[in-house]
C-alpha positions as a Markdown table, in Angstrom:
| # | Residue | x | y | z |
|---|---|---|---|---|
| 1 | Unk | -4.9 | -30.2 | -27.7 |
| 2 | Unk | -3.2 | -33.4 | -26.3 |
| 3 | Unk | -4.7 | -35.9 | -28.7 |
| 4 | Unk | -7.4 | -34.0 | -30.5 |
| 5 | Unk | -7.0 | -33.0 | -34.1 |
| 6 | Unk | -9.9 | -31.4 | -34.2 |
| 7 | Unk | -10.5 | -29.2 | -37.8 |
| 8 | Unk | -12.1 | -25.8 | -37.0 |
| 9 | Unk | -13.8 | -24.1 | -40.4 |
| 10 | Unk | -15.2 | -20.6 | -41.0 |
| 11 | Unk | -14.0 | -19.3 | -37.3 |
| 12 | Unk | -15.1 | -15.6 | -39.2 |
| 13 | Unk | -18.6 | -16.9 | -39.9 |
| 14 | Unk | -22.0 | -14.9 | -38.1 |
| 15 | Unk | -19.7 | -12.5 | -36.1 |
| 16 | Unk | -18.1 | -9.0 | -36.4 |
| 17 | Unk | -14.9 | -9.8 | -34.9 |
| 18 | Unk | -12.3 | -11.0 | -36.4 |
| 19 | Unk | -11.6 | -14.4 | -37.2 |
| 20 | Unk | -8.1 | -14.8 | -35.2 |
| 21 | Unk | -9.9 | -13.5 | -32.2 |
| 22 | Unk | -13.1 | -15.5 | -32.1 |
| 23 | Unk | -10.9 | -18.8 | -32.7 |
| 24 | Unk | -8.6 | -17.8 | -29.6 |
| 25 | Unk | -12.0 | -17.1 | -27.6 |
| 26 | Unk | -13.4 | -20.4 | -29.2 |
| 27 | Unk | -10.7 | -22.5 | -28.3 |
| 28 | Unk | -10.2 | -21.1 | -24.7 |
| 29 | Unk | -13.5 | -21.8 | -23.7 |
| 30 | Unk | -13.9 | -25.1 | -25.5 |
| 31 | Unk | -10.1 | -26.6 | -24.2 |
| 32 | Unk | -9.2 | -27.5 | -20.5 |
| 33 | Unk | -5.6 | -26.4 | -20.7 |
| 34 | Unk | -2.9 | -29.1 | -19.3 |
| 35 | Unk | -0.1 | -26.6 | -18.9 |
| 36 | Unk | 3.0 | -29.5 | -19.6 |
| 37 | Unk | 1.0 | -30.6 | -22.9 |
| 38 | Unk | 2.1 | -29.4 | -25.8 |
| 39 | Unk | -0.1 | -28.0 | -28.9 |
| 40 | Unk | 0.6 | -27.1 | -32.4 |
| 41 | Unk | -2.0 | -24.6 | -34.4 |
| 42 | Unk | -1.8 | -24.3 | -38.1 |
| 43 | Unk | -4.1 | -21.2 | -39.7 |
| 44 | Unk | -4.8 | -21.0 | -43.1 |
| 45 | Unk | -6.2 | -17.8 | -43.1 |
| 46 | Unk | -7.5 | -15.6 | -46.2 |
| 47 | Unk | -5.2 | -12.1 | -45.3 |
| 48 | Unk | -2.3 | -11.7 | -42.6 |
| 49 | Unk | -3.6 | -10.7 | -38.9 |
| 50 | Unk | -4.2 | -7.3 | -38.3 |
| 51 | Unk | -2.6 | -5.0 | -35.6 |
| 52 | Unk | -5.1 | -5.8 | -32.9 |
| 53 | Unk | -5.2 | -9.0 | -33.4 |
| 54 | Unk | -1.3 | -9.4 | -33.2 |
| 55 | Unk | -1.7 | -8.6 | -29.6 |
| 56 | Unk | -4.3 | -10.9 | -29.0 |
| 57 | Unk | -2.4 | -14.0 | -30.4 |
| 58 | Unk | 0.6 | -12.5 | -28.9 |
| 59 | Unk | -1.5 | -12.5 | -25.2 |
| 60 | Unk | -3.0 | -16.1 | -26.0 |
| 61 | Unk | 0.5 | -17.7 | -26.5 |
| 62 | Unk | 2.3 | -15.7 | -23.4 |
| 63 | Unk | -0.5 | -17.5 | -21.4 |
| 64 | Unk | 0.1 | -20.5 | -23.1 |
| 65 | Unk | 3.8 | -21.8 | -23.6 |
| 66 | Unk | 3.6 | -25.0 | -24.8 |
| 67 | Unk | 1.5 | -23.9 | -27.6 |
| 68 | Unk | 3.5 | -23.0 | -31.2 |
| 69 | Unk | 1.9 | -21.6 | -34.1 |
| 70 | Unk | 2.2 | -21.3 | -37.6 |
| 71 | Unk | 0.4 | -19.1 | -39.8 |
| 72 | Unk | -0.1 | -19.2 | -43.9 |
| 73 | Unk | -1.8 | -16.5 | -45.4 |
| 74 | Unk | -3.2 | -15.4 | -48.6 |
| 75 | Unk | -2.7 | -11.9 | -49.0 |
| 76 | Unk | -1.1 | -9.4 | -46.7 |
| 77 | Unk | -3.6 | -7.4 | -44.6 |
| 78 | Unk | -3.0 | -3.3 | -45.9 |
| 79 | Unk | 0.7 | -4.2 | -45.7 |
| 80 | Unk | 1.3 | -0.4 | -45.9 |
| 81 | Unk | 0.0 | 0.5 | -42.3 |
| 82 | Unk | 3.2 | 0.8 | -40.1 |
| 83 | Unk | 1.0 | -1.2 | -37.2 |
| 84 | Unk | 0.3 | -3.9 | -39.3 |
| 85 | Unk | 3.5 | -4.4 | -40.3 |
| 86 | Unk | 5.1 | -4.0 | -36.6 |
| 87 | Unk | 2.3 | -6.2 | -35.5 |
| 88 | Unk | 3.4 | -9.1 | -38.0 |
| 89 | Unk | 7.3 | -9.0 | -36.6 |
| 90 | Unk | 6.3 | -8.8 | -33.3 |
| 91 | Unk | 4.6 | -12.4 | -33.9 |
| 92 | Unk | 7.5 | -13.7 | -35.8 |
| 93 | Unk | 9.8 | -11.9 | -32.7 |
| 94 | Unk | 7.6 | -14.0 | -30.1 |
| 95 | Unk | 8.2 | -17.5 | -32.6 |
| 96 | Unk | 5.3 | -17.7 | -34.3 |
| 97 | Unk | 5.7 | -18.5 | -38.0 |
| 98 | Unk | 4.3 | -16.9 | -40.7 |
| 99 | Unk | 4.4 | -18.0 | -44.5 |
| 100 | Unk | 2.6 | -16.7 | -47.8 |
| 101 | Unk | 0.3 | -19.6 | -49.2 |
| 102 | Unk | 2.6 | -21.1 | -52.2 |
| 103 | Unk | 0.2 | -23.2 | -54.7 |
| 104 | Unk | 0.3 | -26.7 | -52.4 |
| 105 | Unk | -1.0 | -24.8 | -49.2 |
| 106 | Unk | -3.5 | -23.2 | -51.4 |
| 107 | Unk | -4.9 | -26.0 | -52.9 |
| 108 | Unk | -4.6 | -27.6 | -49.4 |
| 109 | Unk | -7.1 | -25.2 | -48.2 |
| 110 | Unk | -9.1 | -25.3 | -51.3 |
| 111 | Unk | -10.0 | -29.0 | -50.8 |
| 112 | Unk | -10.1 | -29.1 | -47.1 |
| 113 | Unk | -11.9 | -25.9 | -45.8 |
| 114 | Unk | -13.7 | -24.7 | -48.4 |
| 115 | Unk | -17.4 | -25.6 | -49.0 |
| 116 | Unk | -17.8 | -26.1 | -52.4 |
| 117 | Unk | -20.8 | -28.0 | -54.0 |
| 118 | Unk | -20.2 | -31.8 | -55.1 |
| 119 | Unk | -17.9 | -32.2 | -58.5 |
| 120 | Unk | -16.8 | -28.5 | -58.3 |
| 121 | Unk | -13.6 | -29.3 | -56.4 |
| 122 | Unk | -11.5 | -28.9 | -59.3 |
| 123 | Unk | -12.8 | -25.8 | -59.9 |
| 124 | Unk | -10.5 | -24.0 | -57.6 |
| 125 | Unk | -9.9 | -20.4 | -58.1 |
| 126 | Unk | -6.5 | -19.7 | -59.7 |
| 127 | Unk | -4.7 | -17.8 | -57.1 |
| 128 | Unk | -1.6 | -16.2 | -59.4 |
| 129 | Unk | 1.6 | -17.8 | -59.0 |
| 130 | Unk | 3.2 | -14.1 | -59.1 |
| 131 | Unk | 0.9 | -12.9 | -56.7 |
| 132 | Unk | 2.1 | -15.2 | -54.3 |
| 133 | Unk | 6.2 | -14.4 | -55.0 |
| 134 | Unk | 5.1 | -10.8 | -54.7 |
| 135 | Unk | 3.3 | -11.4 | -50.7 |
| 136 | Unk | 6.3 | -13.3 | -50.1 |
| 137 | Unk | 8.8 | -10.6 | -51.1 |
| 138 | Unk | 6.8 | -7.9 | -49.2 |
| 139 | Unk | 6.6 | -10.1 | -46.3 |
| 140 | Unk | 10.5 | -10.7 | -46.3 |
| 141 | Unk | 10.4 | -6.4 | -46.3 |
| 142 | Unk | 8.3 | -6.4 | -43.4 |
| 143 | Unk | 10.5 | -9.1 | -41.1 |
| 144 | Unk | 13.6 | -7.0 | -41.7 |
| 145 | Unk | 12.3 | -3.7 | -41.2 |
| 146 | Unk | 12.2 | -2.5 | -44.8 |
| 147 | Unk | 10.1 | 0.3 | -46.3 |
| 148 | Unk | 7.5 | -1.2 | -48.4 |
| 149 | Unk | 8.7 | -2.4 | -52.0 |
| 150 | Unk | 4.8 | -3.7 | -53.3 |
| 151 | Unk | 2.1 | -1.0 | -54.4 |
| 152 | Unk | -1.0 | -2.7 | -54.7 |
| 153 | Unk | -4.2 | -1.1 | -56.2 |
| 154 | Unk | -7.8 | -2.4 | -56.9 |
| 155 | Unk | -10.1 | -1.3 | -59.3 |
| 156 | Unk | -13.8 | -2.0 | -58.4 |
| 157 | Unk | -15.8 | -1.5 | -61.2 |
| 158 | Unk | -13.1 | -4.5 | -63.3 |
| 159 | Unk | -12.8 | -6.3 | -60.1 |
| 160 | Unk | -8.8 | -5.8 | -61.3 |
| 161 | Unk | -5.5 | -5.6 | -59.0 |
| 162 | Unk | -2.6 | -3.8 | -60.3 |
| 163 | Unk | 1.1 | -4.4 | -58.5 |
| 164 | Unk | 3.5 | -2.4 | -58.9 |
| 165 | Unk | 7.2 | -3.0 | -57.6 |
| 166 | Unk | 9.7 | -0.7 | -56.5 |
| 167 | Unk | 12.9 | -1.5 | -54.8 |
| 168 | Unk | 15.0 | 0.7 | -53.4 |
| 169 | Unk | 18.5 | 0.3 | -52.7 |
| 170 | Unk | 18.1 | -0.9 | -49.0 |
| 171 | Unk | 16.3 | -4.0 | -50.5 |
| 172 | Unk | 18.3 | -4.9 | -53.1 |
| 173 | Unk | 21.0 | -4.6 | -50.2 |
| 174 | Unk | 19.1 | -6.5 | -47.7 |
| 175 | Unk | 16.7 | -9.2 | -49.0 |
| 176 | Unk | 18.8 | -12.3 | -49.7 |
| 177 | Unk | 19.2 | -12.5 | -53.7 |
| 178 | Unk | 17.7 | -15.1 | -54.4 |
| 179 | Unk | 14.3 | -13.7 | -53.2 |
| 180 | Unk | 14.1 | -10.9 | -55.2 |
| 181 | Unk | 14.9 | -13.5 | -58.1 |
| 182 | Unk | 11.8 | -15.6 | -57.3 |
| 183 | Unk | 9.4 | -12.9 | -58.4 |
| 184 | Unk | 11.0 | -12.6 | -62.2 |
| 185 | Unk | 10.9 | -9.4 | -61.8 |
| 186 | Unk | 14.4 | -8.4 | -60.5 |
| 187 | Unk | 17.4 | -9.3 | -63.0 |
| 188 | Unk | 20.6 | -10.7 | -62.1 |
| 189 | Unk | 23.0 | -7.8 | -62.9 |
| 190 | Unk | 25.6 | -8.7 | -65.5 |
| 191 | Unk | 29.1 | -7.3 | -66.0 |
| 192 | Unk | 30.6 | -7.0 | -69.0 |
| 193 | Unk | 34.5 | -7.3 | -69.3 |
């Protein structure tokens, strides 16, 4: 705020709220506000806000203007639930941006927030480079209104996640092409003459 670039780590941590909620609490009772100053928030955060807390951030920044936000995520928070995935475009509707971690956020996060014991930095987990082009595609879906195209199940006792992908014609229609191209899973079509 103004000319602090103050790092905040493990907002989640000790508390049964969620982790977009006790920041905005956090910061609101740790900032004076300057109305004509202007801040920018980055998130890294682990999955996509919820519902709920879509209102909240949407209340925080109607109170406060001059802030802007942008917002990388993981994973996509049950990207099924109809709320959830109003929630998300109502942010994007009220400017905030929100991005799918690509491998250079990732890592960014990796080295700067996590708290890993000495030498173990390059010990990262692997977060799946298709995993990432599959969020993004699903996320695209979601800011234009799309059914879902991404099935994602877990299995427990393998600790293993199946995707499974399944465009319909409205996406093929809708998502620019080269998005769907990005996952290597969609095909250019060819014609033969």
């Amino acid at each position: 705020w103004g000319r602090s670039h103050k790092t905040w780590r493990y907002s989640g941590k000790n508390t049964t709220k969620h982790v977009e909620i006790n920041f905005i609490e956090k910061f609101t009772s740790e900032r004076h506000f300057s109305p004509p100053i202007s801040c920018s928030i980055t998130w890294f955060l682990s999955w996509s806000p919820c519902w709920e807390c879509t209102q909240a951030i949407r209340e925080f920044l109607s109170q406060h203007p001059t802030v802007t936000l942008v917002i990388y995520v993981a994973r996509l928070f049950h990207h099924m639930d109809q709320q959830n995935r109003q929630g998300l475009r109502d942010l994007i509707n009220s400017g905030v941006t929100i991005q799918i971690m690509r491998l250079s956020e990732y890592e960014h996060c990796w080295r700067n927030f996590v708290n890993y014991p000495p030498g173990e930095e390059g010990h990262w987990p692997r977060y799946p480079l298709l995993w990432m082009k599959l969020y993004a595609l699903e996320l695209h879906c979601i800011i234009l209104s799309l059914p879902p195209c991404l099935t994602i199940s877990r299995r427990c006792q393998n600790q293993l996640t199946f995707f499974r992908l399944t465009p319909q014609n409205c996406h093929y229609q809708m998502i620019p092409p080269h998005i769907l191209l990005a996952t290597e899973l969609v095909q250019h079509s060819v014609t033969w003459r």
